[in-house]
N, C-alpha and C positions, 0 to 999 in steps of 0.2 A: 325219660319219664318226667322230670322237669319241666322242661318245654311242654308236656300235654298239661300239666298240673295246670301250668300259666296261662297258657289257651283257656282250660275249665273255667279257670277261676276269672280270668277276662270276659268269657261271654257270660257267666253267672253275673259279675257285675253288670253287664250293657245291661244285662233282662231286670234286673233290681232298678235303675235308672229308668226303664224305661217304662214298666211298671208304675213306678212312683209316678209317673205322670199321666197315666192311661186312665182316663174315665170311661166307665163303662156305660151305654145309651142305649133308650130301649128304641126297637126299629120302628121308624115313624110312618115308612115309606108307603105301607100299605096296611093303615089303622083297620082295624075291623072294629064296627061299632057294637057288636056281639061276643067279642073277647074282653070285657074289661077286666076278666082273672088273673090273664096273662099280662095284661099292661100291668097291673099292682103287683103281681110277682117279679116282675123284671126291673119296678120301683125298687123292691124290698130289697133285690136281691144287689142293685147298685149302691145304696145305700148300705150294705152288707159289706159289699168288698169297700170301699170307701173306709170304713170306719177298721177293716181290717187292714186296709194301708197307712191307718192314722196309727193303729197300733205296732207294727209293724216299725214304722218309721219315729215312733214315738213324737209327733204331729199332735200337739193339742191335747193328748194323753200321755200317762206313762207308758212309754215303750214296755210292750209284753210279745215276747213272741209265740206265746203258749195260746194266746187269745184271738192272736193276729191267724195262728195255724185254723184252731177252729174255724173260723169265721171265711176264710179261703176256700177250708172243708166244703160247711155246708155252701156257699157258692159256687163252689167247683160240680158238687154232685148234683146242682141243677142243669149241669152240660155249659158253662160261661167257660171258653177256651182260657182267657186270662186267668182267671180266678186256676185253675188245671194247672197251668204252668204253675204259676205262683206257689201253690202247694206243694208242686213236683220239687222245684226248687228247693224251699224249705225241706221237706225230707233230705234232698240231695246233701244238702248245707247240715242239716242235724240242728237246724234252728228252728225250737217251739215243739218240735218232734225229734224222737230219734234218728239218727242216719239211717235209713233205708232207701240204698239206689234204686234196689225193686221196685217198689212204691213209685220212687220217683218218676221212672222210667212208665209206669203204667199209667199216671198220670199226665204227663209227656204224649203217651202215645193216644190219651183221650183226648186233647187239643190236637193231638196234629192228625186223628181221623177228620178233624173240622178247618184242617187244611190251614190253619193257622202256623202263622210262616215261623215264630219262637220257638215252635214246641219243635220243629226238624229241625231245627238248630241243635233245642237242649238236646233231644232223643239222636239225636247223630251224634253229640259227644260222648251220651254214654257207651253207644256203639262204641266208638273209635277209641273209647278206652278201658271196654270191656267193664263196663260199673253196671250193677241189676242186671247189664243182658251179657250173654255171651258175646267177648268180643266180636267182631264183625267187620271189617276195613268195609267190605263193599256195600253193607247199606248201609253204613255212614255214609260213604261218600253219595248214594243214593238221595239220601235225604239233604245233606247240605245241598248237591244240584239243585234239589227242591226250593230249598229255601234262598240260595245264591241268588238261583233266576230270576227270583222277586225283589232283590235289591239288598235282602240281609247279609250285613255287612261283617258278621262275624263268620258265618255261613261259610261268605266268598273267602276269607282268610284260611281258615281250614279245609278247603277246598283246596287252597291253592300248595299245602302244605303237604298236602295228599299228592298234586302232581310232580310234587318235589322228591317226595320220598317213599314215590311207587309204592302209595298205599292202596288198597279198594280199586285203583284205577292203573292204567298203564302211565308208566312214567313218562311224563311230558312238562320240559323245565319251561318252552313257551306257555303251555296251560298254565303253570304255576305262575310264569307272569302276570299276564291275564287277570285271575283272578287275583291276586296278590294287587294288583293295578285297580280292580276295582272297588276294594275294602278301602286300598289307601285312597284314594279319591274322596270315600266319603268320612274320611278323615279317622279311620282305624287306628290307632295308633302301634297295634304289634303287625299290622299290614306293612303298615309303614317299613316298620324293620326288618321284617321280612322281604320287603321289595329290595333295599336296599342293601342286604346282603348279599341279592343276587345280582346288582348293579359291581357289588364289589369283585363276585368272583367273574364275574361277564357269562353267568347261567343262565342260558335262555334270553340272554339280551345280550346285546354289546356291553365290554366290559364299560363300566363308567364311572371313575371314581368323585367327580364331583355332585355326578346326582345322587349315590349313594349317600353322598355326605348331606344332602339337600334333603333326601328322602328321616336320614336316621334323626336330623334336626328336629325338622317337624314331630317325629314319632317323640324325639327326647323332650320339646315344647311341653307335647302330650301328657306327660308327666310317664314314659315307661321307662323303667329299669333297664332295658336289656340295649335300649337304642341310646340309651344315657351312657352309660359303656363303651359301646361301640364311637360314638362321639368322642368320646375322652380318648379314646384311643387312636381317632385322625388327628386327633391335635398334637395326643403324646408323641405320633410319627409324622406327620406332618404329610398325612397324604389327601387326595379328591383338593388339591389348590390349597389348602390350608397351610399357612406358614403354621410350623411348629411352636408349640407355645405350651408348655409346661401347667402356666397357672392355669388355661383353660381348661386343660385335660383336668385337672383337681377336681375344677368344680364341678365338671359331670361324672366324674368319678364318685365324687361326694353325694352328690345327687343317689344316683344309682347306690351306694354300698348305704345310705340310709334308707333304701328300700331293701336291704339286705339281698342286695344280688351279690353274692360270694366273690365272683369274678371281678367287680367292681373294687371290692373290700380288700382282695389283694392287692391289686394295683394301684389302690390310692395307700396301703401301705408299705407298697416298695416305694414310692412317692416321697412318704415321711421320712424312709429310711435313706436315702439318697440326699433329701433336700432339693428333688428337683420341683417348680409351681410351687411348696411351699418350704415357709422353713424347716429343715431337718430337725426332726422329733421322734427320738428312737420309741418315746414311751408309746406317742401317738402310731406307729408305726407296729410295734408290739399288739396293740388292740385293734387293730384292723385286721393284723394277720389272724388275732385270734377268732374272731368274730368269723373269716370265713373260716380259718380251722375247724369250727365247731362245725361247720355245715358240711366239710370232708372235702373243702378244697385241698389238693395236693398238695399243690406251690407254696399256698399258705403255712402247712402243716411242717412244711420245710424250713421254712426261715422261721418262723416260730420257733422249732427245734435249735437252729443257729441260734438266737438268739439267745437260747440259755445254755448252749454250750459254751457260748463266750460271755455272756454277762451282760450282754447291748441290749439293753432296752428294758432288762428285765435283771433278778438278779439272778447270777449264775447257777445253775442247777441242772446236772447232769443226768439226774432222774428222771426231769418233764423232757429235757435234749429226746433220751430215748424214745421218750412216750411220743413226742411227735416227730421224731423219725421213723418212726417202727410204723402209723398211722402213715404218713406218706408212704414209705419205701413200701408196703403193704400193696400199694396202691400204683406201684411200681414207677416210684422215681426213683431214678439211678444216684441222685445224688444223695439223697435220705438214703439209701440202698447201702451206698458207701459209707457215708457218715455215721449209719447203727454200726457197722462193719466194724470201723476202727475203734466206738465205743465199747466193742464187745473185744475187742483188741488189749486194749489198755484195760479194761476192766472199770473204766469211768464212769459211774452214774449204775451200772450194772454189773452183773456177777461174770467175770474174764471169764471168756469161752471160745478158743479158737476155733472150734471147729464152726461155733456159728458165725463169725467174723468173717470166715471163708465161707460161706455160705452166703450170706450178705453180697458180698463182694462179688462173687461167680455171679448172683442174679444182675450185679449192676454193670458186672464185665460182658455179658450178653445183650446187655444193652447197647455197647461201643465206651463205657466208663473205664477213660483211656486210665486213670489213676489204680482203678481195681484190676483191672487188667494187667498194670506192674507190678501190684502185689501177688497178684497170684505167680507170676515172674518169679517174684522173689524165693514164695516157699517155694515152688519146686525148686529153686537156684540154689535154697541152701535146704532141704531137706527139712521146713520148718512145719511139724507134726504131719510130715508125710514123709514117703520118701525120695530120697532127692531124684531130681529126674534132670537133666539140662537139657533134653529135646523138648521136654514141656516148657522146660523156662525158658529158652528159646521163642517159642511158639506164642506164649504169651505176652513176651518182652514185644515180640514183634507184631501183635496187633496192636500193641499201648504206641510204640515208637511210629506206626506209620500214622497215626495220629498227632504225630508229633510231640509226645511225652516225651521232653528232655532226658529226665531218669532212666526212661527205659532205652532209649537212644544208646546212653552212654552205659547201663548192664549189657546191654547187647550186643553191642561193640566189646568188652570187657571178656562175655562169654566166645564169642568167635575170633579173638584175637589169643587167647589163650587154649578154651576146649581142654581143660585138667580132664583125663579118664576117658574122655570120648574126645579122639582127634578127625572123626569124621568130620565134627560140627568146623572145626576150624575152617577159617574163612578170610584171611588178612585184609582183603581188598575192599571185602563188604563190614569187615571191623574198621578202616578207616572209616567208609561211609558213612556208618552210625554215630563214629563219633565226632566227625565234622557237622553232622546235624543236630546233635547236644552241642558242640561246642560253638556254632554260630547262633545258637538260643543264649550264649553267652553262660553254660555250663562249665566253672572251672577247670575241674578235674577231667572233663572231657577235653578242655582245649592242654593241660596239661600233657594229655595220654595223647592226641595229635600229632602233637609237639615232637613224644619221645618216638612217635611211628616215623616223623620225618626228619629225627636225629639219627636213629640206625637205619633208616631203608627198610621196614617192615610193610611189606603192603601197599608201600609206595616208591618211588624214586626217592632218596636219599636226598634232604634238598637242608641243609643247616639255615640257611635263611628263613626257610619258613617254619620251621621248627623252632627258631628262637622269637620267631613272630606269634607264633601259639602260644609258647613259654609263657613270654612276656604279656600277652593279655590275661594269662592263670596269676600271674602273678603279681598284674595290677590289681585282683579282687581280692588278695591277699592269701593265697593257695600255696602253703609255704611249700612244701613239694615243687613245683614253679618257679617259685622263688632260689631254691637250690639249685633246679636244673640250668636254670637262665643265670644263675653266679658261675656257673661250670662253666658255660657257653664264652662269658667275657672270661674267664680263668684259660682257656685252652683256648680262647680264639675262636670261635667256631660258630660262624654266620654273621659276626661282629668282629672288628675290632680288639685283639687284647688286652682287657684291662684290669687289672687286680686289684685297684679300687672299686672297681664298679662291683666285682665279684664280692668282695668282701662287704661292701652295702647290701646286695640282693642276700647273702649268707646274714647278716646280723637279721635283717627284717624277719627270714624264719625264725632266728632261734629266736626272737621277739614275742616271737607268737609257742616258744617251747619245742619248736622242732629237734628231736634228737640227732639226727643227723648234720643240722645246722652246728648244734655246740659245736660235733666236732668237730666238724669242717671248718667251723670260723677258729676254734681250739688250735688247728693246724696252723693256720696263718697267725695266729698271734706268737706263736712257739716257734715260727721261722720266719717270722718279721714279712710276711709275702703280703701287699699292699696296707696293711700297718705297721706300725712300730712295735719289733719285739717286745712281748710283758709275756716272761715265762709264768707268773701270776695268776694271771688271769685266760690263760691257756690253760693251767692246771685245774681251773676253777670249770672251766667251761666242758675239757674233760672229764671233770667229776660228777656236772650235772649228765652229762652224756651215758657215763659208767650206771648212776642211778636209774638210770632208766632201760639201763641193759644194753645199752651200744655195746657188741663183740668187741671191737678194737677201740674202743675207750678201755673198758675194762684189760685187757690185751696188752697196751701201754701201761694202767698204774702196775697189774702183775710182774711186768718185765723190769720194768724200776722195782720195785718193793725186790724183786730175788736179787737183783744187783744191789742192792743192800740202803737205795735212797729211804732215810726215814720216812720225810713226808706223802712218798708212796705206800708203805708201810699199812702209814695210819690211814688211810683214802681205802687199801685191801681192808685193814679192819674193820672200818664200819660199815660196807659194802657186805660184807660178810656179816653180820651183827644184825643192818638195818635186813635182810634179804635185799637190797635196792640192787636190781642186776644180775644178782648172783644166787643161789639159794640158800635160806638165811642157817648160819653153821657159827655160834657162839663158840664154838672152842677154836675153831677157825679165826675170828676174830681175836680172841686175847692171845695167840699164838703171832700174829701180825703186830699189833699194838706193845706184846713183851718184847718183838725185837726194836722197835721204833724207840721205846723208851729206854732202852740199853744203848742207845746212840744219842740218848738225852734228848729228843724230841719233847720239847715242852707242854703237850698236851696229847700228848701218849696217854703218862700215866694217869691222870684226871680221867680219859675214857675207861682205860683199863680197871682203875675203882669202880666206876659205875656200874659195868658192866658185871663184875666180883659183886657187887653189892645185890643187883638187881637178879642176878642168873650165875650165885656164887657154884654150881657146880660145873659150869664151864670153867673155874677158876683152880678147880682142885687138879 
């Protein structure tokens, strides 16, 4: 609907232009010396429209168009085809009179009974866009023929836009050549662009990307919007011969989005936002997108959104994020689609609502929105405010994954190498697959789980080399899991080398990062000097953190020391017991531990055991 607005408002302009220059003359050709009525009225009446163009144009007067209409009027209703349009116009326009296409059209259709070539112009586009008359495709295109054949140049454009999109007439993409060929010739300027779009797709002509670009030039010279665009956009890609070139794509970007063409306005604000042709300017970048946001660009409406979901360019504000997510995703971008999703997820900017997040997400997972597609994975995977399903999550894992979504790659793998409740799903072979495809996306915990498939022989031939080859890249990314397994690997030998220093390096670096398995695995080695130097110490210590965090045979050890009667085991059970850290928190339990420590004189027994009396004296009684 656009595109027709442009066309309207294009031949409205030629007919103002050309107008402004039209004098009207009276016929000399065959004077009668017996009419001199008619010659003085056809004086008065040039003289008439004259002073209605001055007004009009505000020429020598103040511009009135209230005055300019009159005076059109009465010239028109003396039968002057000019002065007809011109009126028609004016209504059409709702300039000096009310908008009325009626009018307009009827006025239209008084010039163009006098075969005057404007008025099948004007009277075909309201045809063609159903304004005063009922629409009509075919006697539009009737009248443009009309008015084509005579040379009018807007005529042939819309003509040619008819053979393009099997309007009025049978679709004929050489006809739309054609006349598309003949507007641009006489230097049309949306001809222009028109020709050159179909230069681009090779419609109705040989494809041909530098005439195209030849074509959209001239149109862009022209000064139109839509070929200014299209310009900036062989530059921005570098096609029809054009080297690539950034700054030039700007300027016709600029061009155009200061004509407010929307399309123009996004793309010279992804521009900004990039810093490609110009310098990066998140604010400049921000108002560009707004600019077409307001006119219901999508794209626009999207990054706008981003931009105050994260605070770039604007300040953060998760309320407008929604507002133009919800405006795109509406409009059905999958990524706006997603992004309302997770807002509605988190409850950020808006009132937490899963079931609309799910919602959100399903429309963008229909899309192919390989990210919504693993969330939907997931709830059915874990039952999140549905009920759990793992052939759905399956199902969905596996549309995200053949996308190649790392995540889902590796839940996928996850569910078919497992299948808890449903063992039909299981699948070991095709659980390696998935996770060798997270895991050469360089997905940790994929190359991890790899790893352990090709430490036991699960789904694959049993291969310790290459399993400590996966190991080891999980646990270059610092995957302390990885990092345990591949200490194992040099600890037992297996696909390397034995080396107990090695092992006890890959073991620190977990518990570096708080791995509870690490304490106590590295705990072990310090308590039996295995590639360090014994420190019962800092074993016991390492233990302790291990216990805290609920390691079974952390806890398992200080229990078995404290019954064999070691104090400082004792006091490790007491406040284990005290802190709940590991164990479930049982105060009389605790001073029951700490009474026996300190009867073996443990010197900070009884310091705990006060506090604990002091703090929670009915455990004490």
């Amino acid at each position: 609907m656009k595109k027709k607005r442009v066309l309207l408002l294009a031949l409205l302009s030629f007919l103002v232009l050309l107008l402004a220059f039209h004098e009207i003359t009276a016929d000399e050709s065959n004077p009668s010396d017996n009419e001199p009525f008619i010659i003085d009225a056809e004086l008065k009446a040039l003289d008439q429209f004259n002073l209605a163009k001055s007004y009009y144009s505000g020429d020598g007067v103040e511009q009135d168009f209230g005055v300019a209409a009159k005076l059109y009027r009465e010239v028109a209703e003396q039968g002057h085809p000019e002065a007809q349009v011109m009126i028609g116009f004016m209504y059409a326009e709702g300039r000096g009179v009310p908008q009325d296409f009626k009018t307009a059209a009827e006025w239209y259709l008084k010039a163009a009974e006098q075969d005057y070539v404007i008025a099948f112009t004007c009277l075909g586009a309201l045809y063609f866009e159903g304004k005063g008359v009922a629409k009509n495709y075919e006697k539009a295109a009737q009248l443009f023929h009309k008015a084509a054949e005579q040379g009018a140049a807007d005529a042939q454009n819309y003509l040619g836009k008819m053979y393009q999109e099997n309007k009025g007439v049978d679709q004929d993409y050489e006809q739309a050549v054609k006349w598309f060929g003949k507007a641009a010739s006489q230097g049309l300027p949306a001809a222009q662009n028109n020709l050159g779009l179909l230069y681009i797709k090779g419609t109705g002509v040989e494809q041909n990307h530098k005439k195209a670009v030849e074509w959209f030039r001239q149109s862009a010279e022209g000064g139109y919007a839509q070929a200014q665009y299209n310009l900036g956009t062989a530059y921005e890609y570098g096609f029809g011969r054009l080297v690539q070139n950034y700054k030039e794509a700007a300027r016709w970007y600029t061009e155009a989005a200061e004509q407010g063409d929307m399309n123009a306005q996004y793309m010279l604000g992804r521009l900004y936002d990039n810093g490609e042709g110009v310098e990066q300017d998140y604010l400049q970048a921000a108002n560009w997108y707004r600019k077409a946001a307001e006119q219901g660009e999508k794209r626009s409406q999207f990054a706008l959104g981003a931009m105050y979901d994260t605070g770039e360019g604007v300040i953060e504000d998760k309320k407008q994020a929604a507002f133009w997510y919800r405006k795109a995703a509406e409009q059905g971008c999958a990524k706006a689609q997603y992004n309302l999703g997770h807002l509605y997820y988190e409850g950020s900017g808006i009132l937490q609502d899963y079931e609309e997040a799910y919602k959100w997400w399903r429309k963008a997972a229909a899309q192919g929105c390989a990210r919504s597609q693993y969330n939907l994975g997931v709830r059915y995977d874990f039952g999140i405010e549905t009920a759990e399903d793992k052939v759905e999550a399956v199902n969905w894992y596996l549309k995200s994954a053949t996308q190649g979504y790392a995540d889902a790659q590796y839940n996928l793998g996850v569910l078919l190498s497992e299948a808890e409740g449903n063992e039909s799903l299981q699948d070991l072979q095709a659980a390696v697959k998935w996770y060798r495809a997270a895991a050469i996306q360089g997905l940790p915990v994929a190359q991890n789980n790899l790893g352990v498939m090709y430490d036991k022989g699960t789904g694959v031939e049993r291969n310790f080399e290459e399993a400590v080859k996966w190991y080891r890249k999980a646990a270059a990314q610092g995957y302390a899991t990885a990092q345990i397994n591949l200490g194992f690997m040099y600890f037992y030998g297996k696909g390397v080398v034995s080396d107990y220093g090695s092992a006890v390096a890959w073991f620190r670096k977990a518990a570096e990062q708080g791995d509870v398995h690490a304490y106590y695995y590295l705990g072990n080695c310090y308590l039996e000097g295995i590639g360090v130097s014994r420190n019962k110490d800092l074993a016991i210590s390492l233990f302790f953190k291990a216990a805290q965090m609920g390691h079974y045979r952390a806890i398992t050890f200080f229990r078995r020391f404290a019954q064999k009667g070691y104090a400082e085991a004792q006091v490790i059970m007491g406040l284990l017991n005290y802190q709940g850290q590991g164990l479930p928190q049982n105060s009389k339990m605790a001073v029951m531990w700490l009474k026996k420590a300190s009867l073996k004189g443990h010197s900070n027994a009884q310091t705990y055991l006060d506090a604990i009396c002091h703090e929670t004296p009915k455990a004490c009684e």
